[in-house]
ROLO-417115 format. One record per residue (C-alpha): residue in one letter; x, y negated, z negated. Coordinates in steps of 0.5 Angstrom, whole numbers. Last residue first. Layout:
<ronus>
 rest     X     Y     Z
    a     X     Y     Z
...
</ronus>
This chain:
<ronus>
 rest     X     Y     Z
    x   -31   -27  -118
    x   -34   -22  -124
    x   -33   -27  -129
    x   -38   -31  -125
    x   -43   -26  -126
    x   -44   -27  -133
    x   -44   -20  -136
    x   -50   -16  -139
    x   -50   -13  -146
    x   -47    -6  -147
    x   -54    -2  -151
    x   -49     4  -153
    x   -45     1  -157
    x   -37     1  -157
    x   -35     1  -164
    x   -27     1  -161
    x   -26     6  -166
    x   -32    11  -164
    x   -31    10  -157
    x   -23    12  -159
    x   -25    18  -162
    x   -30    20  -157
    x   -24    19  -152
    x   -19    23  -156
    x   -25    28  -157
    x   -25    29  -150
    x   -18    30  -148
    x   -18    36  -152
    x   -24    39  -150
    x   -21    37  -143
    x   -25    33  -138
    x   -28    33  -132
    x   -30    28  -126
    x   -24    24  -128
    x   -25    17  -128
    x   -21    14  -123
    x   -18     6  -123
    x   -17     3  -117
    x   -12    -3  -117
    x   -12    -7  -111
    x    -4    -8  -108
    x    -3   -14  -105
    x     3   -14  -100
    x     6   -21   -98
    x     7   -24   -91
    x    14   -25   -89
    x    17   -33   -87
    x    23   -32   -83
    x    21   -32   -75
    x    14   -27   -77
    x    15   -20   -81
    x     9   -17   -85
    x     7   -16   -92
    x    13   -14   -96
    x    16   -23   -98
    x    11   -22  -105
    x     8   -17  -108
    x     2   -19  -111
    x    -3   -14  -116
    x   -10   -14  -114
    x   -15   -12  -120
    x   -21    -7  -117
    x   -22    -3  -123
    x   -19    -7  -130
    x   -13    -8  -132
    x   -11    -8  -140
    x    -4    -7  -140
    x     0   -10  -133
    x     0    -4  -128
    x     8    -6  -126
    x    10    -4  -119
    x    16     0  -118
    x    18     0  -109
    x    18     6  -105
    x    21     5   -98
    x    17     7   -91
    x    16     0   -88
    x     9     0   -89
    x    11     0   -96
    x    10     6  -101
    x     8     4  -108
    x    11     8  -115
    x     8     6  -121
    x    10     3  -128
    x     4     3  -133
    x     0    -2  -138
    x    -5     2  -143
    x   -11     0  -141
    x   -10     1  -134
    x    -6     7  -135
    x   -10    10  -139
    x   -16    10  -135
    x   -12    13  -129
    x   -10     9  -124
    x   -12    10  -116
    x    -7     5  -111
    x   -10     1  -105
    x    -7    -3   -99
    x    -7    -9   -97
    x    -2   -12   -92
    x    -1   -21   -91
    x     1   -24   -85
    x    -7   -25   -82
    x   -10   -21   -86
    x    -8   -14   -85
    x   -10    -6   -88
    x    -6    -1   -91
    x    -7     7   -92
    x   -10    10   -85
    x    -7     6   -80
    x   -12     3   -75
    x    -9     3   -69
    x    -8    -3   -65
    x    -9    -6   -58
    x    -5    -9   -54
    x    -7   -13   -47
    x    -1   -13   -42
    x    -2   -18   -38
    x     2   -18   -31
    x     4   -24   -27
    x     3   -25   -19
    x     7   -26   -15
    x     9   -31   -11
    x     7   -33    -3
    x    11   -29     3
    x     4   -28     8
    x     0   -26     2
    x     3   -26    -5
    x     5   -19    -9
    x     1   -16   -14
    x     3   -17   -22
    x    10   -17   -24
    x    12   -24   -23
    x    11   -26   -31
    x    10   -21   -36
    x     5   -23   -41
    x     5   -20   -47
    x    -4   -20   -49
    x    -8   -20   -56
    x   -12   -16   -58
    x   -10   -13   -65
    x    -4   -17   -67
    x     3   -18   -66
    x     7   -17   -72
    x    14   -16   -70
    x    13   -17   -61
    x    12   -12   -57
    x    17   -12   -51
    x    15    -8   -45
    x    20    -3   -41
    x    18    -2   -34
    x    16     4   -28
    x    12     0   -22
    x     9     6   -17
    x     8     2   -11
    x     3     0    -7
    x     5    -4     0
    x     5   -11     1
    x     5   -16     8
    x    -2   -13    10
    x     0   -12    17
    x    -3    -4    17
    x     4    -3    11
    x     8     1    15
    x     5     1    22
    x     7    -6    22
    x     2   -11    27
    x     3   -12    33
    x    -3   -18    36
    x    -3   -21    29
    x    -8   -27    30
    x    -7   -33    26
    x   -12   -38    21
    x   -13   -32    16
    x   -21   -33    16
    x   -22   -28    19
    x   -18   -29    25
    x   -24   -29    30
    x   -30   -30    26
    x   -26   -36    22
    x   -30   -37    16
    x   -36   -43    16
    x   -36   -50    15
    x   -41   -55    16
    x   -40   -62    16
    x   -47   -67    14
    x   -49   -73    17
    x   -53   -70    21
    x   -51   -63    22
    x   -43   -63    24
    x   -40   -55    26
    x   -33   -53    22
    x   -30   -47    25
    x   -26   -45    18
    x   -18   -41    18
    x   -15   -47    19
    x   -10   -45    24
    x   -14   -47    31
    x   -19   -45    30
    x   -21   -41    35
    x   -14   -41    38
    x   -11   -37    32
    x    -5   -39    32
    x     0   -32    34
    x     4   -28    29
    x    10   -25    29
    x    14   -23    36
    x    20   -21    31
    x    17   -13    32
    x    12   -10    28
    x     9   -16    25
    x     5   -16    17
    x    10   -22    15
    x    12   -18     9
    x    19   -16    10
    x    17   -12    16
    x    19    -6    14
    x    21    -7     6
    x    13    -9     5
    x    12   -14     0
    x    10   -10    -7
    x     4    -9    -9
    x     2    -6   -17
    x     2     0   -20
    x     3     2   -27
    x     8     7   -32
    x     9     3   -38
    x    16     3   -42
    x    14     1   -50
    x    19    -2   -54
    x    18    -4   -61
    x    15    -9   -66
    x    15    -8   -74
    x     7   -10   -75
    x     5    -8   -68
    x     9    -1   -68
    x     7     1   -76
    x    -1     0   -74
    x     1     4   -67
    x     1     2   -61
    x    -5     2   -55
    x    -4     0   -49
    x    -9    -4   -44
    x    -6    -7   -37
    x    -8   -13   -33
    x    -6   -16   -27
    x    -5   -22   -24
    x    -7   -23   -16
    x    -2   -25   -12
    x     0   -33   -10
    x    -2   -34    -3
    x     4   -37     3
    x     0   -40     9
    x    -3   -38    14
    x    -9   -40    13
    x    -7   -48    12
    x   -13   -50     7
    x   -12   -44     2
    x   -20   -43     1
    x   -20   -37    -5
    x   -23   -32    -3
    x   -30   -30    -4
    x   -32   -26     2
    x   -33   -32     7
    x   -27   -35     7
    x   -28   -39     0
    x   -27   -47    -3
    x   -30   -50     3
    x   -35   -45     5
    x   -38   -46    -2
    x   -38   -53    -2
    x   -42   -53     5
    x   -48   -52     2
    x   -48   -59    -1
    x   -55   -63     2
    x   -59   -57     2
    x   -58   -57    -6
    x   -65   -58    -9
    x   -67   -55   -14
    x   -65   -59   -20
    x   -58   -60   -18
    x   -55   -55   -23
    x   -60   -49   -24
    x   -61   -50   -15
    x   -54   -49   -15
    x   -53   -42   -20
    x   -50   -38   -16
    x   -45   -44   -14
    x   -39   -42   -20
    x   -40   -34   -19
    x   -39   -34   -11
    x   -33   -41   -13
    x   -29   -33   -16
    x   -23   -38   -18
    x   -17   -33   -17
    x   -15   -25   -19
    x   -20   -26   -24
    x   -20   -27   -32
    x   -12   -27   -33
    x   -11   -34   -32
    x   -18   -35   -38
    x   -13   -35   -44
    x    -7   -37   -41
    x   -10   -44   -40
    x   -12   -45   -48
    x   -12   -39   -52
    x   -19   -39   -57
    x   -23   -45   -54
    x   -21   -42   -46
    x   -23   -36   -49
    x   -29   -37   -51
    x   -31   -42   -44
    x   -30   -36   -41
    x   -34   -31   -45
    x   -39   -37   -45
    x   -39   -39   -37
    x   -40   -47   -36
    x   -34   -48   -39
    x   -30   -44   -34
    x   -33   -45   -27
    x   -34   -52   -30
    x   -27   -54   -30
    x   -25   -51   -23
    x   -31   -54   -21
    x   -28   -61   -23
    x   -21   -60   -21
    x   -24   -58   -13
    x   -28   -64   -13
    x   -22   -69   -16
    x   -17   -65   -11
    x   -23   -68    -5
    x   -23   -75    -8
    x   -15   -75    -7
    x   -14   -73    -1
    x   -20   -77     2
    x   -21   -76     9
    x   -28   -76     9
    x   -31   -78     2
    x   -38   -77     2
    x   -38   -70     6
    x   -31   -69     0
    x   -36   -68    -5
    x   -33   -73   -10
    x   -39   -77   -14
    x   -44   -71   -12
    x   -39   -66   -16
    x   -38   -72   -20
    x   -45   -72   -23
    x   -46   -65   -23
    x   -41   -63   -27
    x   -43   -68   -32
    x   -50   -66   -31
    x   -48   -58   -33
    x   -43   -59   -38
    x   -48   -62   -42
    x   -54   -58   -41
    x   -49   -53   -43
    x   -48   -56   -50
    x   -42   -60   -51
    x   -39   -59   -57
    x   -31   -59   -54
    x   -34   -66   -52
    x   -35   -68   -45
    x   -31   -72   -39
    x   -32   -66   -35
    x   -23   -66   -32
    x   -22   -68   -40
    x   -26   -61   -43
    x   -22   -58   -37
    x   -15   -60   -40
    x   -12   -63   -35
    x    -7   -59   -31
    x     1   -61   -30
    x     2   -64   -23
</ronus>
């Protein structure tokens, strides 16, 4: 079943303070806890999805990036739901009292933070994985491939990740009789707690591979090609599907994030799809008009016309040389920087005095609207 959106899960807005977010968790937390609703599948999935929600929501650079990307954006945050960090603030929630819930954490963990599995021995997705590259300006605005070197887990090849020696495999757990938990009542309440003699895995592995120590996986070194897509931008992540850790006990892999970071280039400069960049002039060639020559980011040199008249700063429009998307391209604007030289010939000097002198340029300039400056 698809996930709901975690906004929906909490019945709160999208500008929901965190006051919010924590009463409307606590109210289904009591509503559905699973010591109130025994034997109830149902409730007990209503409970697992509501903390799920506010493990994200209730958390600010979790709850950013789940505004910004959705599921993927908080997929690759952990390897699994961390309910240690969920539930380190119960008595903030509940009010300060929360003996009557303390089996919640035991439910949805083994004792050191693992995700609770229900069934011990059954398959478990792989942690994703998270890989940093940098790319050139010109890399992220035209794509390309880059071939990374990482490593991740496999299933082992010599007990084909049953983590058995021989084909005698793994023996149930008679403590707990498979269920990785031994659950003790106390009052009206059920308590749980992780198995001490399987350790919570819910079998006992008498032989276990010598290759792999009976942990099923083995660290590899992973050589793999990455496609960077043409105009990606700073921060943004390539996900690979299945190429992260191997899963326990014959369970998927995980994904691997590739997280792209682009160099600054030293000439241009992105907005979303349009590049900027900028040119000096001359003084005559603004008052005058002028056809110059701009190199793209592409490397090609295109004739750009200086309207006469222009002024420092004015940006000139270059349609369809911004940068690549489907078949829309951005477009390159050009800021005009007139430069003043610092020196001046006898000859050019008198030019400019006699041009001051026709123009009748008065020493006391009178002030300029700012709106003219916009």
């Amino acid at each position: 079943m698809a996930k709901r959106d975690y906004y929906e899960v909490l019945g709160v807005q999208k500008n929901a303070s965190k006051d919010e977010i924590k009463k409307a968790y606590r109210k289904l937390a009591v509503q559905y806890h699973p010591d109130r609703n025994p034997g109830n599948k149902e409730a007990e999935e209503k409970f697992k999805e509501a903390t799920e929600a506010y493990e994200v929501l209730g958390d600010d650079e979790k709850k950013a990036a789940y505004d910004q990307f959705g599921f993927s954006g908080v997929e690759g945050m952990s390897g699994g739901h961390d309910f240690s960090q969920t539930f380190r603030g119960f008595e903030d929630i509940f009010g300060g009292d929360f003996s009557n819930f303390s089996s919640i954490f035991d439910m949805f963990t083994s004792g050191s933070g693992k995700r609770y599995s229900g069934g011990g021995s059954g398959g478990r997705r792989g942690e994703n994985l998270r890989y940093d590259m940098e790319i050139s300006f010109k890399d992220a605005v035209f794509g390309t491939k880059v071939e990374i070197q990482y490593t991740h887990t496999e299933t082992c090849t010599a007990c084909k990740g049953s983590g058995c020696a021989n084909s005698s495999g793994k023996k149930l757990c008679p403590n707990c009789k498979g269920s990785g938990q031994v659950r003790h009542s106390q009052g009206f309440f059920t308590m749980a707690s992780t198995c001490l003699t399987c350790g919570g895995e819910g079998y006992i592995n008498e032989h276990p591979c010598k290759e792999c120590s009976g942990t099923g996986v083995q660290k590899k070194r992973q050589k793999l090609s990455v496609t960077i897509p043409a105009g990606v931008e700073n921060g943004k992540k390539v996900i690979i599907p299945k190429q992260g850790n191997a899963g326990a006990n014959g369970g998927p892999a995980g994904d691997l994030y590739v997280f792209i970071h682009v160099k600054p280039h030293e000439y241009f400069e992105r907005h979303d799809r349009d590049l900027y960049c900028a040119v000096p002039i001359s003084i005559t060639q603004a008052a005058l008009g002028a056809e110059i020559r701009v190199s793209t980011i592409e490397g090609k040199t295109i004739k750009v016309r200086v309207p006469p008249g222009s002024q420092n700063g004015k940006m000139l429009r270059i349609r369809d040389e911004g940068i690549p998307s489907g078949n829309y391209c951005g477009d390159l604007y050009i800021k005009l920087v007139v430069k003043v030289p610092e020196k001046l010939s006898r000859q050019s000097r008198e030019l400019l005095e006699e041009i001051s002198r026709i123009e009748g340029e008065n020493e006391t300039p009178q002030p300029i609207p700012l709106s003219n400056l916009s």
